[in-house]
Backbone atoms as SQL, in Angstrom:
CREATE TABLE atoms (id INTEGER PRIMARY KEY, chain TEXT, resi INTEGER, resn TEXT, atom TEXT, x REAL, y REAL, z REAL);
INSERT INTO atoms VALUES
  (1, 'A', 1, 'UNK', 'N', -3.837, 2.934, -14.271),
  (2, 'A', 1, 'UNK', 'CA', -4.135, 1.653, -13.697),
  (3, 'A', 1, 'UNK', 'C', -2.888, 0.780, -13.619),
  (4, 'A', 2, 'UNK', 'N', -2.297, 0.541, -14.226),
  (5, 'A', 2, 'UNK', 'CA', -0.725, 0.157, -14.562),
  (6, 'A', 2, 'UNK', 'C', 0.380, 0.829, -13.230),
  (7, 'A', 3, 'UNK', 'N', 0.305, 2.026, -12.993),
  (8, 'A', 3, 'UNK', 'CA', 0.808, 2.362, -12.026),
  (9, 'A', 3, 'UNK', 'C', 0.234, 2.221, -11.005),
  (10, 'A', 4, 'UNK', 'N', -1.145, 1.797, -10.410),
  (11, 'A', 4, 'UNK', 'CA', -1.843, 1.616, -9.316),
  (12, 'A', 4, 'UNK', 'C', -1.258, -0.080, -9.307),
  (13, 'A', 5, 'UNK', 'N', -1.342, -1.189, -10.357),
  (14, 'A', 5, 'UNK', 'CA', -1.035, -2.343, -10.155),
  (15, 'A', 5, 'UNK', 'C', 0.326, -2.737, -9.771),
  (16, 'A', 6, 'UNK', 'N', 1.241, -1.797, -10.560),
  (17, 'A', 6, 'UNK', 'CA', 2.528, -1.649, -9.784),
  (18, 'A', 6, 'UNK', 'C', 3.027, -1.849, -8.741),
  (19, 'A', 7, 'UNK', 'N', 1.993, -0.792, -7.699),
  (20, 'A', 7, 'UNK', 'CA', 2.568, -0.328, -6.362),
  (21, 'A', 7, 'UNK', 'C', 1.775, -0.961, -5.719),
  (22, 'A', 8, 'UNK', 'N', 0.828, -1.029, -5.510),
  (23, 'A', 8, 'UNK', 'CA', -0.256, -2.138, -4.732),
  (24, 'A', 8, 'UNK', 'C', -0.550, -3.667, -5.025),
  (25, 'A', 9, 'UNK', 'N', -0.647, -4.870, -4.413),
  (26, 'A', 9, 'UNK', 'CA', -0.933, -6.024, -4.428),
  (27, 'A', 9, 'UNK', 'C', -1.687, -6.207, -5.717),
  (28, 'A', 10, 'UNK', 'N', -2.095, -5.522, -6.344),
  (29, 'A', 10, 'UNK', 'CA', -3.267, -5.458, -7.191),
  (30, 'A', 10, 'UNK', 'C', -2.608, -6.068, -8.872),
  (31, 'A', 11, 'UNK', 'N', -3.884, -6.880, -9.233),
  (32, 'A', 11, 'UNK', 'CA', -3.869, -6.912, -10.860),
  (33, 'A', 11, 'UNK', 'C', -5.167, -6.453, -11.392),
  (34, 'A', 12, 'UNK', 'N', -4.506, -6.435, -12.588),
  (35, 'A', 12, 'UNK', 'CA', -6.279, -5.979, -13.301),
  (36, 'A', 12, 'UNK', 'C', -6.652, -7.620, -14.131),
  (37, 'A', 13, 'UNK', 'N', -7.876, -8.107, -13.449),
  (38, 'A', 13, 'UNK', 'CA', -7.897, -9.773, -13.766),
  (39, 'A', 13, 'UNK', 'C', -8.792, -9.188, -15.459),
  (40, 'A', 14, 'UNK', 'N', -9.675, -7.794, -15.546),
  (41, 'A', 14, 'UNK', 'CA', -10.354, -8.054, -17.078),
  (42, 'A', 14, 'UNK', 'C', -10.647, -6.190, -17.167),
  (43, 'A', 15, 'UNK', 'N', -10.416, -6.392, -18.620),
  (44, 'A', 15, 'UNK', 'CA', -11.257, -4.368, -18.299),
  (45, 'A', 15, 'UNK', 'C', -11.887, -4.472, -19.920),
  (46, 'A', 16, 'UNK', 'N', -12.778, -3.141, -20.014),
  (47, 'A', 16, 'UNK', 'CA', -13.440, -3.211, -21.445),
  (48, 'A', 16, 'UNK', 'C', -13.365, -2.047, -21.817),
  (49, 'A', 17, 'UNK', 'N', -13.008, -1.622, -23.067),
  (50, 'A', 17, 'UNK', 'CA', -12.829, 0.129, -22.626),
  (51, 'A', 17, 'UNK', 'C', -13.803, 0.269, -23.893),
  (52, 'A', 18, 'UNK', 'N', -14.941, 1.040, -23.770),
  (53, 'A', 18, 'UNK', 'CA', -15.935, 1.172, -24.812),
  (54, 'A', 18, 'UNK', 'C', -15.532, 3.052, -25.133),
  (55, 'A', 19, 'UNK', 'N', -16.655, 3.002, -26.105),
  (56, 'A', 19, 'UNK', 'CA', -16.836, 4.874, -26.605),
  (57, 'A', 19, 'UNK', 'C', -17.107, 6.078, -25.418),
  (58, 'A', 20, 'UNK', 'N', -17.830, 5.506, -24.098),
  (59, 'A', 20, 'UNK', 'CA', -18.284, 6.520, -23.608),
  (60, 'A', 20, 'UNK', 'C', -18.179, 5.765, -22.100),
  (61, 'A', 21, 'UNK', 'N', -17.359, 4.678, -21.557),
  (62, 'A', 21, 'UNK', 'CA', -17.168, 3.957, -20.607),
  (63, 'A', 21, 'UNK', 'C', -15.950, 3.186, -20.422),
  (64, 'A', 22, 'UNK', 'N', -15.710, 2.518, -19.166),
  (65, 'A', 22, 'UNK', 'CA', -14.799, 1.721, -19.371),
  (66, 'A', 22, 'UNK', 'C', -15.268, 0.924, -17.574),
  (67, 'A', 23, 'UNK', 'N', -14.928, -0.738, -17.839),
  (68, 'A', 23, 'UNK', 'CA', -14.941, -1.327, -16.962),
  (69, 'A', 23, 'UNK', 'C', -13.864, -2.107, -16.669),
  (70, 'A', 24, 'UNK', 'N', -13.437, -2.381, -15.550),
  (71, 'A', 24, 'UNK', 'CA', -12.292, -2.625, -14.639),
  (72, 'A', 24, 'UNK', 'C', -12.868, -3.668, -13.494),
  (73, 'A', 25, 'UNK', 'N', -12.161, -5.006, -14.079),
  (74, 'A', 25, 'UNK', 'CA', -12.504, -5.776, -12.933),
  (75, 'A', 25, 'UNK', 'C', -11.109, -6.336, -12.242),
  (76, 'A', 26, 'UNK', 'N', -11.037, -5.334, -10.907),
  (77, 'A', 26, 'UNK', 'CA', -9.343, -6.022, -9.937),
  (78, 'A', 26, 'UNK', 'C', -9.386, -7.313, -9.295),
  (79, 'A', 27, 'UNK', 'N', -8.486, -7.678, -9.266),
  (80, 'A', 27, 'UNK', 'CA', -7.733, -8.594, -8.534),
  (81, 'A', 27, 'UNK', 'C', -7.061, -8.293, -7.277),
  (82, 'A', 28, 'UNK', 'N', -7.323, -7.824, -6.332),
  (83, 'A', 28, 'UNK', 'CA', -6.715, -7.812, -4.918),
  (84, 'A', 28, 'UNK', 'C', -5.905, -9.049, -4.449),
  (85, 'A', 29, 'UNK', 'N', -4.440, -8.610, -4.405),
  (86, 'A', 29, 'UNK', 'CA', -3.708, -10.183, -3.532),
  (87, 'A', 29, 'UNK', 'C', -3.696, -10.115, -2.434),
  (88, 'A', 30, 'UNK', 'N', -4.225, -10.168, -1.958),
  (89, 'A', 30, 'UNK', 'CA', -4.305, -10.174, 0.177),
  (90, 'A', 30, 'UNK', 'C', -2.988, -10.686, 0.559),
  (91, 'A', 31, 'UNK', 'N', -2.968, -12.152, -0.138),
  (92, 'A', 31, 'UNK', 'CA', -1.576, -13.025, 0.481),
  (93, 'A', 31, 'UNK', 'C', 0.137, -11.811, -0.109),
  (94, 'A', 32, 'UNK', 'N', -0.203, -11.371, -1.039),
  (95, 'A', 32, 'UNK', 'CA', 1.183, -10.736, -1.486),
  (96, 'A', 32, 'UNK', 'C', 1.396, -9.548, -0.377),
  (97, 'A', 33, 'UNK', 'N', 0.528, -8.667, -0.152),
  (98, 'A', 33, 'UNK', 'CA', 0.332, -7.181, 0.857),
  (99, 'A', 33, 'UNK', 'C', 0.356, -7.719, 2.054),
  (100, 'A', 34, 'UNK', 'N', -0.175, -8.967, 2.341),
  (101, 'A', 34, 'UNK', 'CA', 0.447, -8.974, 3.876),
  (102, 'A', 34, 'UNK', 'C', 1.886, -9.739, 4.508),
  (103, 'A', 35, 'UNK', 'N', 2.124, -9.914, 3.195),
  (104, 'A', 35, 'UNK', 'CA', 4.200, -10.750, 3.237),
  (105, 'A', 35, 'UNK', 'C', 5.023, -9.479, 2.996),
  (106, 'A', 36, 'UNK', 'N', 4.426, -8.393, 3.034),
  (107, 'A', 36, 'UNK', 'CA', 5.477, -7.015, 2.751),
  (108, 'A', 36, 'UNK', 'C', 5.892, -6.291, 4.248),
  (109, 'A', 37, 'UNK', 'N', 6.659, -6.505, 4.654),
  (110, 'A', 37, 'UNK', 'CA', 7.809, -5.789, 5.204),
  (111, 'A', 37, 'UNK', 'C', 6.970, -4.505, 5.514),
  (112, 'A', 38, 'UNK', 'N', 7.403, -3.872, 6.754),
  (113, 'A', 38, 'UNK', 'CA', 6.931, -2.572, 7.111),
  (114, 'A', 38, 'UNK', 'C', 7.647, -1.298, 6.407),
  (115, 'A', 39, 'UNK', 'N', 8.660, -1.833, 6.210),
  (116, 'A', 39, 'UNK', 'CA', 9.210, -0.632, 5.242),
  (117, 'A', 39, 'UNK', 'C', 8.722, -0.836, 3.857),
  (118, 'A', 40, 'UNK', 'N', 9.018, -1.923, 3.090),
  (119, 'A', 40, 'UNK', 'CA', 7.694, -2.255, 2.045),
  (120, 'A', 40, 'UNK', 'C', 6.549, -1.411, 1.896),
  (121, 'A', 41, 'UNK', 'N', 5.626, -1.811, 2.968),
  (122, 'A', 41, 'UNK', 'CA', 4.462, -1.131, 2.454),
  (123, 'A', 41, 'UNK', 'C', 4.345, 0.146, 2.704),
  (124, 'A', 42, 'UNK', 'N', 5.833, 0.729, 3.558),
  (125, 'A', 42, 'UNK', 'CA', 5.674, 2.253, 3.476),
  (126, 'A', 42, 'UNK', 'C', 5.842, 2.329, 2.300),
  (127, 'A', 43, 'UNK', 'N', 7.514, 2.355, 1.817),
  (128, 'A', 43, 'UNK', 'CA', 7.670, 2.729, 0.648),
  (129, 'A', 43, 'UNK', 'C', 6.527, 2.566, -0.589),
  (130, 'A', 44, 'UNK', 'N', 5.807, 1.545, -0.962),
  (131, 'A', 44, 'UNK', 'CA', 5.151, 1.649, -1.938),
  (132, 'A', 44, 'UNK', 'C', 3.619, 2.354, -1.796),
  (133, 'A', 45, 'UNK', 'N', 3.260, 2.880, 0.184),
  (134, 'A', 45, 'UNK', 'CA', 2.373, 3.939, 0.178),
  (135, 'A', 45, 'UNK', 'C', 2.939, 5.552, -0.362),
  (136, 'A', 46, 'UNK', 'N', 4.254, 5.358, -0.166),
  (137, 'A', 46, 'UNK', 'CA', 4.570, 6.474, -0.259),
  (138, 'A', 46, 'UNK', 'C', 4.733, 7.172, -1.707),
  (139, 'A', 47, 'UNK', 'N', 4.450, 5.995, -2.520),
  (140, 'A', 47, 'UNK', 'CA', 4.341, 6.072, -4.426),
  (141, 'A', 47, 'UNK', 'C', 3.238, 6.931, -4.645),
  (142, 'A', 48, 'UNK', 'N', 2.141, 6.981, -3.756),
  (143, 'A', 48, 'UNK', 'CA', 1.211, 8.140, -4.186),
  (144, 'A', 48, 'UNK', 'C', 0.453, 8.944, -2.922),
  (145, 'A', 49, 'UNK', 'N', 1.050, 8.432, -1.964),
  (146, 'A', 49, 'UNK', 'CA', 0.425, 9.468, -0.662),
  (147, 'A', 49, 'UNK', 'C', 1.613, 9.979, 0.282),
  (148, 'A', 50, 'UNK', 'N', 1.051, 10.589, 0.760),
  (149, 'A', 50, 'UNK', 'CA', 2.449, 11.397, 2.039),
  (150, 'A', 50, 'UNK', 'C', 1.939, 10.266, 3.300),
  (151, 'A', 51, 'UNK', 'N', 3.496, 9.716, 3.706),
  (152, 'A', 51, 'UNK', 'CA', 3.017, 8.508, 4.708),
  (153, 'A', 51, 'UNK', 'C', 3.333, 9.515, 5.925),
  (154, 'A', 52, 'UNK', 'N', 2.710, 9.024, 6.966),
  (155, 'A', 52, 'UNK', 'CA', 2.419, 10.068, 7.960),
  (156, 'A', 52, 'UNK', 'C', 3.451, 10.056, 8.855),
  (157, 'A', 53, 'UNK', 'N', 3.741, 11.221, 10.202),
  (158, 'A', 53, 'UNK', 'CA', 5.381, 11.448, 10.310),
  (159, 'A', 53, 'UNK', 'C', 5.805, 9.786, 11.652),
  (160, 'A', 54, 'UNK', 'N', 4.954, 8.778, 11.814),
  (161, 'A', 54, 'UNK', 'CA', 5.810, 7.600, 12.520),
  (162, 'A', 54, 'UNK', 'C', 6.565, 7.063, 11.556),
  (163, 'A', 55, 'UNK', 'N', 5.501, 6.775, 10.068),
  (164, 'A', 55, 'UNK', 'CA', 6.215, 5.806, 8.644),
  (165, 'A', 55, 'UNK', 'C', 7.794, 6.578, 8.267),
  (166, 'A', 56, 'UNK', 'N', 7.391, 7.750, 8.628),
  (167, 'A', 56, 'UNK', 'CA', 8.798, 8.644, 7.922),
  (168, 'A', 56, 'UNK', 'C', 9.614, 8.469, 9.056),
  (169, 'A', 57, 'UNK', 'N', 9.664, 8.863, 10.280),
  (170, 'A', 57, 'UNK', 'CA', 10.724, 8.199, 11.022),
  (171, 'A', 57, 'UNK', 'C', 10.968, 7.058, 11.536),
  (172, 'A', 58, 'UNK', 'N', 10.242, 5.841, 11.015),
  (173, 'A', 58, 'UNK', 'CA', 10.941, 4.594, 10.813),
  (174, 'A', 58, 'UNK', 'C', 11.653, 4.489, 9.488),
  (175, 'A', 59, 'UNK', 'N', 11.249, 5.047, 8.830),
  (176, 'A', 59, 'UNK', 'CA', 12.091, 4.899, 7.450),
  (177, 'A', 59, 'UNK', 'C', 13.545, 5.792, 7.649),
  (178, 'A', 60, 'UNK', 'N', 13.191, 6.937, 8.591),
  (179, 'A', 60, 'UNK', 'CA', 14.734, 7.122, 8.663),
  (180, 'A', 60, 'UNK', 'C', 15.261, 6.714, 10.014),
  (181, 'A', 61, 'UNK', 'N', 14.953, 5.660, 10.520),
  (182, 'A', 61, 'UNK', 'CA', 15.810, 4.536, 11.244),
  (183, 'A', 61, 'UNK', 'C', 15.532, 5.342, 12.776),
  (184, 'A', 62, 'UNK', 'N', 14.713, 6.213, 13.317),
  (185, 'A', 62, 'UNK', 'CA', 14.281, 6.407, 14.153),
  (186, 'A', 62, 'UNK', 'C', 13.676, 5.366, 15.328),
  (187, 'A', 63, 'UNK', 'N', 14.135, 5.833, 16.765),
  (188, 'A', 63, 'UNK', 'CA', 13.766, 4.487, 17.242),
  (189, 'A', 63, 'UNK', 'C', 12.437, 4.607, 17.565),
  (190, 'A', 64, 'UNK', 'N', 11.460, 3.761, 17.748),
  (191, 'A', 64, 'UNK', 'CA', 10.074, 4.115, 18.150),
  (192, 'A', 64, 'UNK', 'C', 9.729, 3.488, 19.575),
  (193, 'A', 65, 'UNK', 'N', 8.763, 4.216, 20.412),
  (194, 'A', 65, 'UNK', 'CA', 8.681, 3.543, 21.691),
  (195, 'A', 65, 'UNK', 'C', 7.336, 2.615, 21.450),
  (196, 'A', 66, 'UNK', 'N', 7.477, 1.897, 22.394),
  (197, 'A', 66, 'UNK', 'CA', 6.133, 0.488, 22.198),
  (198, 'A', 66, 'UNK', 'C', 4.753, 1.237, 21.480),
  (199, 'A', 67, 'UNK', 'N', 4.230, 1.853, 21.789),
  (200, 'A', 67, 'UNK', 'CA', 3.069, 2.779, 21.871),
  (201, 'A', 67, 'UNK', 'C', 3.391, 3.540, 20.192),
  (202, 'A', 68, 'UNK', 'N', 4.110, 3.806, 19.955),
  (203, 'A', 68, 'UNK', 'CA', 4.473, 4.380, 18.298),
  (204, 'A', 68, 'UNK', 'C', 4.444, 3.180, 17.110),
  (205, 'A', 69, 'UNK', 'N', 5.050, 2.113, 18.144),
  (206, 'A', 69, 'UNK', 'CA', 5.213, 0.443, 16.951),
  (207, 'A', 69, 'UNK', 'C', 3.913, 0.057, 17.338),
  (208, 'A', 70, 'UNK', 'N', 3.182, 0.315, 17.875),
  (209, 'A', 70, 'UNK', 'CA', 1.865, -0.391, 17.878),
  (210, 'A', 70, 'UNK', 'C', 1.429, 0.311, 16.692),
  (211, 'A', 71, 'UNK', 'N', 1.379, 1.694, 17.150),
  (212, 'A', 71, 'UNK', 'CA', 0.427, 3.016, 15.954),
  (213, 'A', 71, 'UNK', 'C', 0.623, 2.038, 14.199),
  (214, 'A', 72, 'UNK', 'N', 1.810, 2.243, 14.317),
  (215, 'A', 72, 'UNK', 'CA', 2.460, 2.204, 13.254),
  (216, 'A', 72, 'UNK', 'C', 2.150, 0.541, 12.620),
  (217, 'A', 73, 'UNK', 'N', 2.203, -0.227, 13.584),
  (218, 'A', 73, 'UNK', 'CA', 1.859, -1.409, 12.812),
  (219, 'A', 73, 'UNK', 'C', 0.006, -1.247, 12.291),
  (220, 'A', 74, 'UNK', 'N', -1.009, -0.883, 13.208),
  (221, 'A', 74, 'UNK', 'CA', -2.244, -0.725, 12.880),
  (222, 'A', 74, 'UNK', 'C', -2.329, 0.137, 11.486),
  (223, 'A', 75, 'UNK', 'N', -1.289, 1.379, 11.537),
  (224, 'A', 75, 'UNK', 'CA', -1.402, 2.037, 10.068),
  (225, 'A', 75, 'UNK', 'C', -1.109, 1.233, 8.958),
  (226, 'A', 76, 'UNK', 'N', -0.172, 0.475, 8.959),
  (227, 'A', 76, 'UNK', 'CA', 0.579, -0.436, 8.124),
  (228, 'A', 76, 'UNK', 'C', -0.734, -1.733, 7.759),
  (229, 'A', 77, 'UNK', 'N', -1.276, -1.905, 8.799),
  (230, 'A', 77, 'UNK', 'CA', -2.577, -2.932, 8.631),
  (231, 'A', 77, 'UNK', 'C', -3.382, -2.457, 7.490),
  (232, 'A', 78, 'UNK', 'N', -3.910, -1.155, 7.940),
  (233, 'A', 78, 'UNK', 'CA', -4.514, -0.388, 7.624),
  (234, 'A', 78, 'UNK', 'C', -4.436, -0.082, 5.627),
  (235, 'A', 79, 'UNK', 'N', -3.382, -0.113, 5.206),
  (236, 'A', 79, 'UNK', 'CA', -2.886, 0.282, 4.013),
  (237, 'A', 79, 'UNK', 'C', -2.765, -0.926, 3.686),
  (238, 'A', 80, 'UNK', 'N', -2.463, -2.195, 3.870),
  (239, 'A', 80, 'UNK', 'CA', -2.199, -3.268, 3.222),
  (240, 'A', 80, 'UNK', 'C', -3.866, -3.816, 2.366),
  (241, 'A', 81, 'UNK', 'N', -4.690, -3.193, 3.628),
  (242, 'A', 81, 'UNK', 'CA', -6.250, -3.524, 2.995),
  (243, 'A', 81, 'UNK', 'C', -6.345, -2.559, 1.872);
């Protein structure tokens, strides 16, 4: 959980960890995930998923045509939720 709060907008606002359970109540920052940079929220998708091959060739400075920066911004939408 610590590494999920890390990489994502996320806090953990309360948790309870009993004998045979445990509860987890998050904190989602909407306002922090949507002030992140497109390379931002690749990089910190890329902390636990394979970002798909537009994120990887913008990250390696690939140029993209209108129709790829659209894709790519909707994916980027997409992950910030």
């Amino acid at each position: 959980m610590e590494k999920l709060a890390a990489i994502f907008a996320l806090d953990i606002a309360v948790y309870a960890v009993m004998s045979n359970q445990y509860h987890v109540v998050p904190y989602i920052d909407a306002k922090t995930a949507n002030i992140w940079s497109i390379t931002e929220a690749i990089l910190r998708w890329q902390e636990l998923f394979k970002a798909s091959n537009l994120a990887q060739c913008f990250n390696q400075g690939t140029s993209l045509d209108r129709s790829e920066d659209s894709k790519l911004k909707e994916l980027i939408e997409l992950w910030r939720e």
